[in-house]
C-alpha positions as CSV (number, residue, x, y, z in Angstrom):
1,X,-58.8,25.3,57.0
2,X,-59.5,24.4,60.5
3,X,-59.1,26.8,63.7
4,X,-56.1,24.9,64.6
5,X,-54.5,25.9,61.0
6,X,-55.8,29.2,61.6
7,X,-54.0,29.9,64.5
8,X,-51.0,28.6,63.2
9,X,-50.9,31.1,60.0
10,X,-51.0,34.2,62.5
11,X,-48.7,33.1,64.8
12,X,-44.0,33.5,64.7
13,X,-42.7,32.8,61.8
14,X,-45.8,33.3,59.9
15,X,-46.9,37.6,59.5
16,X,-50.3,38.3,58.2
17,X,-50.1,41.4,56.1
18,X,-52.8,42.9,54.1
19,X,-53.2,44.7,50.5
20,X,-55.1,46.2,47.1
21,X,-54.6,45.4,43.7
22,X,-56.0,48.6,41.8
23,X,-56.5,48.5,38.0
24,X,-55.3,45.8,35.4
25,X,-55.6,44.4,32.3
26,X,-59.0,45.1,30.9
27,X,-60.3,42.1,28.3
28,X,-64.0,41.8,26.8
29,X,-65.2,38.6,27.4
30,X,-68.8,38.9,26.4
31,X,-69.9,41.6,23.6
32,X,-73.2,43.6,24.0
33,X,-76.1,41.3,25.0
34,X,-78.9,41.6,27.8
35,X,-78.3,40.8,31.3
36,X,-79.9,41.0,34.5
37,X,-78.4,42.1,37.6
38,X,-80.0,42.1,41.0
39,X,-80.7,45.2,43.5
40,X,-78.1,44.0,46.0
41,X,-75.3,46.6,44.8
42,X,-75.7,50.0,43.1
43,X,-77.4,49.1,40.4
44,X,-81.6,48.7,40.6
45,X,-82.7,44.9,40.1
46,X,-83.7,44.8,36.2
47,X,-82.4,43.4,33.0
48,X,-80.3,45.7,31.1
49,X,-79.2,45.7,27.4
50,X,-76.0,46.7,25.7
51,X,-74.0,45.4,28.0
52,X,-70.3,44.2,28.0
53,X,-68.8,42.1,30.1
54,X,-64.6,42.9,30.4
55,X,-62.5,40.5,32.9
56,X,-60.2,42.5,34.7
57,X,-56.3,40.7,35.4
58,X,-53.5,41.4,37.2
59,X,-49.9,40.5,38.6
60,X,-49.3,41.7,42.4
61,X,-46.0,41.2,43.8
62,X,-45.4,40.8,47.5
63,X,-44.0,43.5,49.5
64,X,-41.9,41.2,51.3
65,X,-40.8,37.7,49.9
66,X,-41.8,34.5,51.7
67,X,-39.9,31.2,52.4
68,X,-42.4,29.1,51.1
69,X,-45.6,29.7,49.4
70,X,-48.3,31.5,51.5
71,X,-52.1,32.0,51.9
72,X,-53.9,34.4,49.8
73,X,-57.4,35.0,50.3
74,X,-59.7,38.0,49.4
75,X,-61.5,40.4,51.5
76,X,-65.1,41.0,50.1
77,X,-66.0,44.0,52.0
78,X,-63.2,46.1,50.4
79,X,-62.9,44.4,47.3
80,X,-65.1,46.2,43.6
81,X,-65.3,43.5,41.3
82,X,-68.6,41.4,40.1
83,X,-68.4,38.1,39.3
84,X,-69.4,36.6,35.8
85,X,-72.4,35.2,36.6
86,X,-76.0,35.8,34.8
87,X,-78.1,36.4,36.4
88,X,-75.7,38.9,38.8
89,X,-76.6,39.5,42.4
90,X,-74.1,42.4,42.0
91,X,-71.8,40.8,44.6
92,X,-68.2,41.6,45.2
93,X,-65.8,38.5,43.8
94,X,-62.0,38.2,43.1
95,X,-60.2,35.2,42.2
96,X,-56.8,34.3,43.1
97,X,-54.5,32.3,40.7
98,X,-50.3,31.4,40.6
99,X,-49.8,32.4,43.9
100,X,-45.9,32.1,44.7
101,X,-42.9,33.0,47.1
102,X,-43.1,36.4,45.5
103,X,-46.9,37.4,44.4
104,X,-49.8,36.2,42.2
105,X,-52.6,36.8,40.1
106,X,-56.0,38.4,40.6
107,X,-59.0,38.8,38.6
108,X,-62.4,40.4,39.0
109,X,-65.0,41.4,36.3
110,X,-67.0,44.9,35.5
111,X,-69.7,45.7,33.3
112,X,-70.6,48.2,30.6
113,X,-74.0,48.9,30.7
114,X,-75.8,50.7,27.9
115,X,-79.6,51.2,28.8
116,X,-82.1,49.5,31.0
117,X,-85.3,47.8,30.3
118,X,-87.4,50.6,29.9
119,X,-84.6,52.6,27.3
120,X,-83.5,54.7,29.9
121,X,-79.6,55.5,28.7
122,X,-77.5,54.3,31.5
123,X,-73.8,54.1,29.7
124,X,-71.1,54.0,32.4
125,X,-69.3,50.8,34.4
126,X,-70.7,48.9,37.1
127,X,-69.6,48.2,39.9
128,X,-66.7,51.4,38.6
129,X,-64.3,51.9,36.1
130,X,-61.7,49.2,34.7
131,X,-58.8,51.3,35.7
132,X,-60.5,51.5,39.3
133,X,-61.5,47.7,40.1
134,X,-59.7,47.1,43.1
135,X,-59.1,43.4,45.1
136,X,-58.6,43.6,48.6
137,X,-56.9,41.0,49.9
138,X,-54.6,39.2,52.9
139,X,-51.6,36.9,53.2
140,X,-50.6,34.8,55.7
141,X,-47.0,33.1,54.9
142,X,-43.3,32.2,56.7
143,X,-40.9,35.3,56.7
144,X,-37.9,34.6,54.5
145,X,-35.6,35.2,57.1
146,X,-32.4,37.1,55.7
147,X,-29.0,35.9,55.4
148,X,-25.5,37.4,54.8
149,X,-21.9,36.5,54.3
150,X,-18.9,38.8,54.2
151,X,-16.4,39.3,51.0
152,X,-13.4,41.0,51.8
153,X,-9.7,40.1,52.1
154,X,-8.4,36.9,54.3
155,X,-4.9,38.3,54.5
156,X,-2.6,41.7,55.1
157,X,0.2,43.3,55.7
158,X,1.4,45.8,58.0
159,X,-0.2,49.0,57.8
160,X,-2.5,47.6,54.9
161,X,-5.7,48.9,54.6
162,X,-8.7,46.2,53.6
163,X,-12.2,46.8,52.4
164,X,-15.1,44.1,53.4
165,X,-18.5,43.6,51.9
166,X,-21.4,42.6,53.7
167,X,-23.8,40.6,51.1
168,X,-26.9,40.3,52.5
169,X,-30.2,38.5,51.0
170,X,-33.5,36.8,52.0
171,X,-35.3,39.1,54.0
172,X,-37.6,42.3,52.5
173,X,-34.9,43.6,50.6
174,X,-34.2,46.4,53.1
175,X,-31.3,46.1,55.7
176,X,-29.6,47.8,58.2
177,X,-26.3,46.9,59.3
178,X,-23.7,46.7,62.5
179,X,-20.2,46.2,62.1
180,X,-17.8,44.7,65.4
181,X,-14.4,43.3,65.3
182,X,-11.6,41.7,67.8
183,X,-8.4,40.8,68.1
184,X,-7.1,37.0,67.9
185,X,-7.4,35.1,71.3
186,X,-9.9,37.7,72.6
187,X,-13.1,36.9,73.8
188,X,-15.5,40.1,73.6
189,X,-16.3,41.9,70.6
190,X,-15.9,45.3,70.2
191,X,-18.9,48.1,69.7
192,X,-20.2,48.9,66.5
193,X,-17.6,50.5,64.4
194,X,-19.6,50.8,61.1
195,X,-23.0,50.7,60.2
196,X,-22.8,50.5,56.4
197,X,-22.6,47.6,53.6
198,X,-18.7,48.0,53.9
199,X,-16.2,48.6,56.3
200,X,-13.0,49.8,56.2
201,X,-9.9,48.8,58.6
202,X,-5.9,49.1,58.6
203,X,-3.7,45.7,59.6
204,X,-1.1,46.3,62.4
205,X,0.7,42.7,63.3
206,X,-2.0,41.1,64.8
207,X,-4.9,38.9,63.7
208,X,-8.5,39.9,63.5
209,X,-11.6,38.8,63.1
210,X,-15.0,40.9,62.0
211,X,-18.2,40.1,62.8
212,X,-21.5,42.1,60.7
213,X,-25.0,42.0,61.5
214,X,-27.8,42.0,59.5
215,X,-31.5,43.2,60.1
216,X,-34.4,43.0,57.8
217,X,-38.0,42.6,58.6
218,X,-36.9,42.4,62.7
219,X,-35.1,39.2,61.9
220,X,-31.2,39.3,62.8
221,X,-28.1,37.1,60.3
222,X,-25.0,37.3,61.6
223,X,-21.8,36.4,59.4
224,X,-17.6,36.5,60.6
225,X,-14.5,36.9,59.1
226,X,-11.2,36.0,59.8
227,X,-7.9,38.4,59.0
228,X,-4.2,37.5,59.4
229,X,-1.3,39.2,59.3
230,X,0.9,37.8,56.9
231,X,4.0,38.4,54.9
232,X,4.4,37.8,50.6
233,X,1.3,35.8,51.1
234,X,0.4,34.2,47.4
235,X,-3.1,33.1,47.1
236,X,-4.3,29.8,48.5
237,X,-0.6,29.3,50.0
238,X,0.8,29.1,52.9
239,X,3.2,30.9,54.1
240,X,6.2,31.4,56.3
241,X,6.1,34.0,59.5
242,X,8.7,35.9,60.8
243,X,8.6,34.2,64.2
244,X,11.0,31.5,66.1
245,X,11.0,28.1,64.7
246,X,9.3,25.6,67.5
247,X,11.2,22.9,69.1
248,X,8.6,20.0,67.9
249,X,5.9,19.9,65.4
250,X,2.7,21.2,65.6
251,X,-0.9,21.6,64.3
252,X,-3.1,23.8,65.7
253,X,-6.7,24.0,66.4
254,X,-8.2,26.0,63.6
255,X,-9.6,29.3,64.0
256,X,-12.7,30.2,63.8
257,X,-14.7,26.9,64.7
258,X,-17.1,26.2,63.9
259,X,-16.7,28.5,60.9
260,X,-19.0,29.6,58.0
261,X,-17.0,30.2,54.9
262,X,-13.7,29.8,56.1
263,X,-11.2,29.1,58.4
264,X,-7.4,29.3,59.0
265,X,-5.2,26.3,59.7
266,X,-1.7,26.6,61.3
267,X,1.0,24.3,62.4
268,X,4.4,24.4,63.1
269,X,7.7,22.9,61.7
270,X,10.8,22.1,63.6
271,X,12.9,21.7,60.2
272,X,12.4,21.9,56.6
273,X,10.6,18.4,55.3
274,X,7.5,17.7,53.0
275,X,4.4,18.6,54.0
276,X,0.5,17.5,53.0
277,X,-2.3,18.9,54.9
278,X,-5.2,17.2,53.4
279,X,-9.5,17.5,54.6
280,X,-11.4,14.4,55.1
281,X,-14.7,13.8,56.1
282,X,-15.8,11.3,58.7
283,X,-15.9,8.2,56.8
284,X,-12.6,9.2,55.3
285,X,-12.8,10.5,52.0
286,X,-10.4,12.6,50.8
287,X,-12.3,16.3,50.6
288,X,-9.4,18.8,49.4
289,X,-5.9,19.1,49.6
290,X,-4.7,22.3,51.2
291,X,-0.7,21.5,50.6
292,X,1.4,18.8,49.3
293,X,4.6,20.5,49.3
294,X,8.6,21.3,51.1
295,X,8.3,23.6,53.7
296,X,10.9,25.3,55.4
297,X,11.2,25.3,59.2
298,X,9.1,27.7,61.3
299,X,5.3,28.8,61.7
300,X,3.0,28.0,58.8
301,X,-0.5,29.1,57.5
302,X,-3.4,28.3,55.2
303,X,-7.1,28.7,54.4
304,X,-9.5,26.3,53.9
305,X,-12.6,28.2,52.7
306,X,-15.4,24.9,53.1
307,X,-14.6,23.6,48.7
308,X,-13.6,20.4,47.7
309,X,-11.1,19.8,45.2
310,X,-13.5,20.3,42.6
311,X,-14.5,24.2,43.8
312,X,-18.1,22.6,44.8
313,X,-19.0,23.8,48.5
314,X,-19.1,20.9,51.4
315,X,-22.1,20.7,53.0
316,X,-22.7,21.8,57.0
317,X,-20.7,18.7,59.3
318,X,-17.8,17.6,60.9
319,X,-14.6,17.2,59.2
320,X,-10.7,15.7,59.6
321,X,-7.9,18.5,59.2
322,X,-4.8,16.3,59.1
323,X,-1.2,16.8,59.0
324,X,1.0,14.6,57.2
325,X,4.8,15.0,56.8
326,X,8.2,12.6,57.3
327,X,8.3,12.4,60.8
328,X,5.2,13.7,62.0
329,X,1.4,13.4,61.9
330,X,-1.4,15.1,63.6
331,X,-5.0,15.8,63.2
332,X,-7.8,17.9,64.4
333,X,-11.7,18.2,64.2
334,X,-13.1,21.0,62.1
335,X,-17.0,22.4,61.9
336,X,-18.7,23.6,58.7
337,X,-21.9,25.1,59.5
338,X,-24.0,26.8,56.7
């Protein structure tokens, strides 16, 4: 690693956080035999007998998880743990193995020793216990940032209460949360009105839309959601509101847009005729079919919530909302952004 790569592991995105790894699974790897170890540690230069070498493993998990695999390196001056080498200069060593997005493996080596070369009993563990070897070490990786969407109703009647979910991951796995909402064909959202996973809110006879906010780790995801008031709305259908019929026929920009997951589509009908409201994308594939069905005259809604006709989610890009019916046809631009 150059200075240039250095520089670059401790700078935004990239956090540099530091550890231990205390303890592990202890495994002989060399029975009782002689072995010399030199004064640069606790133990006096000498060869000593009776000794047993045990390899000392272990599993750390990051406290945080990363977007992509990090740098894991080991800090000496902190770290207890010999290496395997004979003869031993009684210098601190670690190894790191399977590092991933989420932790990896350490191992270090301690030593029984029974007596040194003069008979002297010495029975105890060098550098320390197995239970106490302990690798210090550092990590230098991209934050997974965190993300969120919101589950919750799309549709309610008057005076109906609705329940939505924020569903946030990515992050550290701690969040806090801020709630905001406004009304249709407003431009400013309102203060925070909840700062739980849920929130709770009753429908008058207007539209809404909710926005949440999610921090973890100082990183912000943001997520909306659009509400509509609607009447004997079935799922996935449109329906018919109790409003004047328009004088012409109609499609409507839809709202929101762009949009991330979904996004409602309205038009207008100046008398009963069939109607197919079909998504394409820019080479002009068919995508889904929202309707293919008679309508009666008047104001008309649906949801399109970013699936193709298969249930498999479209990818972020510009699509074709168009209308299609006897007389008429209309279309407008809509933006998926994931």
């Amino acid at each position: 690693m150059n200075a240039a790569d250095a520089l670059t592991l401790i700078s935004e995105p990239y956090i540099v956080t530091q550890g231990t790894s205390v303890g592990g699974t202890s495994t002989l790897t060399w029975g009782s035999h002689a072995h010399t170890f030199y004064n640069n540690g606790s133990l006096p230069s000498g060869v000593y007998y009776g000794v047993k070498q045990y390899k000392i493993t272990k599993h750390t998990t990051f406290s945080q998880a990363y977007s992509q695999t990090p740098k894991v390196w080991v800090r000496e001056r902190q770290t207890q743990g010999w290496s395997y080498a004979n003869p031993n200069l009684e210098l601190a060593w670690a190894k790191i193995n399977n590092i991933t997005t989420t932790g990896f493996d350490v191992e270090t080596v301690v030593y029984w020793i029974g007596t040194n070369s003069i008979g002297q009993q010495i029975n105890a563990y060098y550098p320390c216990a197995p239970s106490q070897a302990t690798v210090a070490y550092t990590v230098a990786g991209r934050r997974d940032p965190p993300y969120v969407t919101i589950t919750g109703p799309t549709c309610l009647g008057w005076k109906q209460s609705g329940t939505w979910t924020a569903n946030p991951s990515g992050g550290n796995g701690s969040y806090t949360y801020e709630w905001r909402w406004r009304y249709n064909g407003t431009g400013s959202w309102s203060g925070v009105v909840s700062t739980s996973q849920t929130y709770q809110r009753t429908m008058l006879d207007t539209d809404f839309e909710l926005q949440v906010k999610v921090t973890s780790l100082g990183q912000d995801a943001y997520d909306t959601h659009y509400v509509e008031y609607c009447i004997n709305k079935a799922a996935g259908q449109s329906h018919v509101e109790d409003i004047a019929v328009p004088d012409d026929f109609i499609l409507f920009q839809n709202f929101p847009n762009p949009f991330n997951p979904e996004t409602k589509i309205s038009f207008g009908l100046p008398e009963e005729t069939h109607v197919k409201l079909v998504i394409f994308d820019l080479i002009g594939r068919e995508v889904k079919i929202l309707l293919d069905q008679n309508l009666v005259a008047g104001f008309h809604s649906t949801v399109w919530d970013g699936r193709d006709n298969s249930a498999h989610p479209m990818p972020s890009g510009i699509y074709i909302c168009k209308l299609i019916t006897n007389n008429f046809q209309d279309w407008k631009k809509l933006t998926l952004i994931r």
